[in-house]
N, C-alpha and C positions, 0 to 999 in steps of 0.2 A: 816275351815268350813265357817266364815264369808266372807272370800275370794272369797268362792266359792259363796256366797248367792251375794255377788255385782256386778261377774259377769254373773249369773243367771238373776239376777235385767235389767242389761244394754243390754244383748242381747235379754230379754224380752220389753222391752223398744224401738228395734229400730224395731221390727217385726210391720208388714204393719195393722193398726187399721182394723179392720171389724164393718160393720155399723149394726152388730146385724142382720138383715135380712138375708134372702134368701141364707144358705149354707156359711156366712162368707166372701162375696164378700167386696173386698175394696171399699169403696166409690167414688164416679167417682169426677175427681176431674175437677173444676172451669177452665173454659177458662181462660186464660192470653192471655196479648197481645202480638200476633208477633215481634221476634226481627228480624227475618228472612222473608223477606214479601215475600208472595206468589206473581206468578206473577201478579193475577186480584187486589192483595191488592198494591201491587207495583204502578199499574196503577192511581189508585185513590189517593195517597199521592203524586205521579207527578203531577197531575194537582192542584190538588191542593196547592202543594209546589211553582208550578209556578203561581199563585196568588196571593199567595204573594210576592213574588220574585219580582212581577211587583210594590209591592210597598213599597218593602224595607225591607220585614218582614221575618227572618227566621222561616224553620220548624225543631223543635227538638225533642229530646228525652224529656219526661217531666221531669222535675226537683224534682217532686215528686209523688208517685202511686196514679193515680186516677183509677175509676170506675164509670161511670154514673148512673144514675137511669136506667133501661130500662125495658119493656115487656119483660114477661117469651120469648116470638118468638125471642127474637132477643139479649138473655140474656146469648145464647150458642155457640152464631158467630163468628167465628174467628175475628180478627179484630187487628189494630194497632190504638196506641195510641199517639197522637203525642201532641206537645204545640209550636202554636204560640211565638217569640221569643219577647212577649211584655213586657218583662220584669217584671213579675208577678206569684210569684210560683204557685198563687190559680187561675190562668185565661187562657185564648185563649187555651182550650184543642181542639183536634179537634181528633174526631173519625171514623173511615174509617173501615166498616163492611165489610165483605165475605160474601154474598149469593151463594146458589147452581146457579143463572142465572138470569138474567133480571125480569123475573116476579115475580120470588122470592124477591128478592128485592125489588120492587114495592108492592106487599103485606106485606111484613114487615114495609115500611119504612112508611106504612100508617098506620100502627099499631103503630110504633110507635112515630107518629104525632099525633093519637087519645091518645095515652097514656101521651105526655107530653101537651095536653089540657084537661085531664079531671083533678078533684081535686086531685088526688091523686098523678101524676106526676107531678103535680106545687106546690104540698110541698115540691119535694125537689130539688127547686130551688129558687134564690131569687125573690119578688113579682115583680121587672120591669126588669127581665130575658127575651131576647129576643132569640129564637133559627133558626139557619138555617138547615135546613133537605133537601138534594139531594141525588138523585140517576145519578151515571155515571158507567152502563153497569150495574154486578151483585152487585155491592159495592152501600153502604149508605154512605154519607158525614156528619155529624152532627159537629154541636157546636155550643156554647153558648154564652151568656153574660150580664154582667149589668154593669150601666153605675155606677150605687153606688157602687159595691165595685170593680170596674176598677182602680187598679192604677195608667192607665194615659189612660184617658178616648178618648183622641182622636186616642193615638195608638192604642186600643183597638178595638175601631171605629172601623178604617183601617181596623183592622185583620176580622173584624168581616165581615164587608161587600166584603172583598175581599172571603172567604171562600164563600160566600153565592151568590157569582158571579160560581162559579161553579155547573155543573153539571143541570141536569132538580130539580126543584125547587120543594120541596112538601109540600103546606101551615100547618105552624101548628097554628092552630086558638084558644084563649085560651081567 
């Protein structure tokens, strides 16, 4: 009998959670990043890769799971994640979104340039956080930085301005 009740327990257990709503539907679950890049996200980690490339700096898998801040719009986008090779577990990430097409892109990536200059997107980042925001085709380019918790501030530099040498430029004013 108890036998039975721990394997009643464990196959109850692996069965797929329901969010309470609407009929028992499983919850829709969280974009991750691309290990497999599609081809328009492919595009935009080559150019970008070769940016740095021009200045010495690899682009990797990150060394540990980030997520950025981002607007609900651009909070479901496919997208790869990658990290500048500056030697810095907490630094040079650099994000490369999927839009449906060019103008998609361009209305998001102005969203979310309003979003990381109003207060609410600059809390979560540090106060002399400097960001680059492009668009090349349907893809956003983003990444960040600070020169305080950079730990080697001139590689950092590097990566930072080299990222932001790609793509059409979208100010983010804060």
């Amino acid at each position: 009998m108890a036998a039975t009740l721990v394997v009643v327990s464990l196959i109850a257990g692996c069965a797929p959670a329901t969010s309470g709503q609407g009929g028992g539907q499983a919850p829709t679950p969280r974009i991750t990043p691309q290990t497999s890049f599609s081809t328009q996200i492919a595009s935009g980690v080559a150019v970008t890769r070769q940016a740095l490339a021009e200045r010495g700096i690899r682009l990797d898998p990150p060394i540990v799971p980030y997520r950025p801040a981002e607007p609900p719009g651009i909070a479901e986008a496919p997208r790869a994640i990658l990290q500048a090779g500056i030697g810095d577990p907490e630094g040079g990430y650099v994000m490369v979104y999927e839009l449906d097409d060019a103008a998609t892109a361009s209305a998001r990536g102005a969203e979310l340039a309003e979003y990381l200059a109003s207060g609410f997107g600059q809390t979560n980042y540090p106060l002399d956080a400097q960001f680059s925001l492009a668009q090349v085709g349907g893809t956003l380019i983003f990444t960040w930085w600070s020169s305080e918790l950079a730990a080697d501030r001139e590689l950092a530099r590097a990566a930072f301005e080299a990222i932001s040498s790609v793509g059409t430029r979208i100010p983010v004013v804060k």
